[in-house]
N, C-alpha and C positions, 0 to 999 in steps of 0.2 A: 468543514463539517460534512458537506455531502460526501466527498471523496471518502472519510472515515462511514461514513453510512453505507456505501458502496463496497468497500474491505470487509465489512461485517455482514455484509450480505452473504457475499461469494464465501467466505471464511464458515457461518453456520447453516446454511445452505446446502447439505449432505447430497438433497438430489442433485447439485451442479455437477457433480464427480461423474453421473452416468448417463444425466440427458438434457437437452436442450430445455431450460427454462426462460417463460415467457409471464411476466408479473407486475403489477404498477407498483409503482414506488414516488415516495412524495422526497424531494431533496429539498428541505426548506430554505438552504441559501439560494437558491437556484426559483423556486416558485413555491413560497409555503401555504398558496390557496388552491394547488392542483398536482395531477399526476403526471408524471414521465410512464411511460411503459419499456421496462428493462427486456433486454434478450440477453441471455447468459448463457455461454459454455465452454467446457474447459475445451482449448485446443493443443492441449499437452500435458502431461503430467501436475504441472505447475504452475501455467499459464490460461487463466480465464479471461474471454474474450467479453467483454458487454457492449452492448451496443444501446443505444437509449434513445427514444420515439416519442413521438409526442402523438402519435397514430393508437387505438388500441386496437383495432380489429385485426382479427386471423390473416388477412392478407398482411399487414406489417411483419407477422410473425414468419410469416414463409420467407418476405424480402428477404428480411435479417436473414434468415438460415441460409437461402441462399448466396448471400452476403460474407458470413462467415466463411461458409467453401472455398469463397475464391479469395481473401483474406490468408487464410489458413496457408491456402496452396504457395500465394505468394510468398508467405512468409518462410515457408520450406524450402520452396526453391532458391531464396536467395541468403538461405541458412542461416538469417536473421531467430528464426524462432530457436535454433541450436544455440545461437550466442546468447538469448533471454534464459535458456535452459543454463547454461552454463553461471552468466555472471550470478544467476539463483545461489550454486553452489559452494560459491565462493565464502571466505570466513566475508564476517564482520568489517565493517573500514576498522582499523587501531590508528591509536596516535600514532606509531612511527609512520605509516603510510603519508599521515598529514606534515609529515615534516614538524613531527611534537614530538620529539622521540622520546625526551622526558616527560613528559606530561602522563598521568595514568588515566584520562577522560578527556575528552573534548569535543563539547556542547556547543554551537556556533545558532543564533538566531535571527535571522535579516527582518530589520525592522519594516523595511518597506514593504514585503510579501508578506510579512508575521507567520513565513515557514521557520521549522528547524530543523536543524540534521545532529546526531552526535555519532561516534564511535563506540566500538565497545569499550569494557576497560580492561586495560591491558596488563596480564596473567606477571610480568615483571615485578611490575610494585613493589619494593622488601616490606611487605603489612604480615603483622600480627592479625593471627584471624579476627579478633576482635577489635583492632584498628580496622582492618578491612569491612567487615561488619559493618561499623558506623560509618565511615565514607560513604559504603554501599548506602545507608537509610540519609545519609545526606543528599548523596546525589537524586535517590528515588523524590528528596524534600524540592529541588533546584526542578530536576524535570516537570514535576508535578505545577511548579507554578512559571515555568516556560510553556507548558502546554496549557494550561488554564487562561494565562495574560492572554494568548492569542487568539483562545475565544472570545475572552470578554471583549476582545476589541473589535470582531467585525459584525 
């Protein structure tokens, strides 16, 4: 959940797009009787940096900044940050990628991390829009309680 709490920062967080923010943030898997203090900024297009402190004073915020620079640099020069740019732009995983070349979806959930991953679904299918349709609000039914199970569980 914190990680999702972290996505939705960066995500509606409009000032991240054009300057260094500096903000506490409570992650309750992580400590739900206190703060972190986040540093956040994009260092690419696409790529937001956070760094996360358990310091709040101005001095932590300069480290970070200063922090981030040399992060950054690193990441350019070793063109690391072009390859995060890129796999960005890539389509969606599809089942044929997964070796499902039949299959029109594919959901995979490990039980022991209680992560999951799926694919898109793939534009082949021979559906009638209205077959498609309900598969679509099936599958929306399957994710919905694959991602719900893995909250209730930790």
């Amino acid at each position: 959940r914190d990680l999702i709490l972290l996505i939705n920062f960066v995500d509606k967080a409009k000032q991240l797009r054009s300057q260094e923010t500096w903000t506490p943030l409570c992650l309750p898997m992580f400590n739900n009787t206190g703060f972190l203090h986040a540093y956040a900024a994009f260092i690419s297009q696409h790529v937001c940096l956070i760094l996360l402190s358990a310091g709040e004073d101005l001095e932590q915020f300069h480290y970070c900044s200063l922090s981030k620079g040399k992060i950054q640099k690193e990441l350019e020069e070793t063109r690391i940050l072009t390859e995060i740019e890129m796999s960005l732009s890539q389509p969606v995983m599809i089942p044929h990628n997964c070796n499902a070349a039949a299959a029109i979806h594919v959901l995979y959930k490990c039980s022991n991390s209680q992560q999951y991953m799926e694919t898109g679904i793939s534009t082949h299918a021979p559906l009638f829009q209205t077959e498609r349709k309900r598969l679509i609000r099936r599958y929306a039914q399957v994710q919905d309680r694959a991602i719900s199970s893995t909250y209730s569980q930790e």
